[in-house]
C-alpha positions in Angstrom: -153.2 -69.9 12.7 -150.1 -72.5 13.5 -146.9 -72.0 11.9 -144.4 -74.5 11.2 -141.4 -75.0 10.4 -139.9 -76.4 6.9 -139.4 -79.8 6.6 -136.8 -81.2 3.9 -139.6 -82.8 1.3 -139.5 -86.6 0.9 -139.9 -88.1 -2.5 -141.8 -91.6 -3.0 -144.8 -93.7 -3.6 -147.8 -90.6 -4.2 -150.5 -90.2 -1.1 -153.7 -89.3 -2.9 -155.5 -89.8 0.2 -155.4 -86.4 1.4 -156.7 -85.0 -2.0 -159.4 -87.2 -2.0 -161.0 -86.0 0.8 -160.2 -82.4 -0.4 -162.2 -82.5 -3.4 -164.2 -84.0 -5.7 -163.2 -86.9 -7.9 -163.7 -84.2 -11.1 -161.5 -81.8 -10.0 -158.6 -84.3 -8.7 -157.3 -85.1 -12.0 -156.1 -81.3 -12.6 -153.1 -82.3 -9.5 -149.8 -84.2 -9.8 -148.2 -85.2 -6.6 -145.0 -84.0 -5.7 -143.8 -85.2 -2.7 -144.4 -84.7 1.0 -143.1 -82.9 4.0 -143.3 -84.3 7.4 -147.2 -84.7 7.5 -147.8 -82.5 4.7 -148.7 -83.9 1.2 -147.7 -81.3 -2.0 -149.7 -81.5 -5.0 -149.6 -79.0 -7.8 -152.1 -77.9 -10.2 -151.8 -78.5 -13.7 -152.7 -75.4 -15.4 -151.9 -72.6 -12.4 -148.6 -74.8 -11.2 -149.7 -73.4 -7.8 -149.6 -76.2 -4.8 -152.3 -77.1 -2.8 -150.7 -78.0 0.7 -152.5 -80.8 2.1 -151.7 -82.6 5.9 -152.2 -85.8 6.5 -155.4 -84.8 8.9 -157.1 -82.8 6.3 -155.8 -79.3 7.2 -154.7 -77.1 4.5 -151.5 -75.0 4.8 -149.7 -72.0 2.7 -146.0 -72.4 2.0 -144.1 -69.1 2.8 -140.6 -69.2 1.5 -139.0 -68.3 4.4 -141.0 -68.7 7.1 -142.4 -72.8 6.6 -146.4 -73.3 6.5 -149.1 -71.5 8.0 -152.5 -73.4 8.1 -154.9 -72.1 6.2 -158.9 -71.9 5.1 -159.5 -74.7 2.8 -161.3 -72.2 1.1 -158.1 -70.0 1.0 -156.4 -72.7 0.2 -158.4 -74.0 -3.0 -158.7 -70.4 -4.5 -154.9 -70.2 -4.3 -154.3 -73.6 -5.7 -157.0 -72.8 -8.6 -160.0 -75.5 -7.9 
């Protein structure tokens, strides 16, 4: 698993790209974007308010609060988030 570090997260126009090739067009409304940092794209679910880290590549990642984002099993990664 590859660590990095935190990046500061950058506001602007929303990147549903990544999403959409995370999950099915049913289960994408339940996710708001909020933001991006560096090449990872933040979207949080609706009902568990947990984030489902998404890089630009497709690779899912964990936030830890102090130590950046660890990639992750999409798997992991959806079960966390709530899909």
């Amino acid at each position: 698993m590859k660590s990095l570090l935190n990046w500061p997260l950058i506001y602007g126009e929303p990147n549903w790209v990544p999403l959409e090739a995370a999950l099915a067009p049913e289960q994408r409304e339940d996710y708001m974007y909020m933001g991006q940092a560096g090449p990872i794209v933040l979207y949080k679910h609706r009902w568990t308010r947990r984030y489902l880290n998404v890089g630009l590549d497709g690779v899912t990642f964990f936030r830890h609060s102090d130590a950046g984002y660890e990639e992750i099993d999409r798997s992991e990664a959806l079960d966390y988030a709530g899909t």
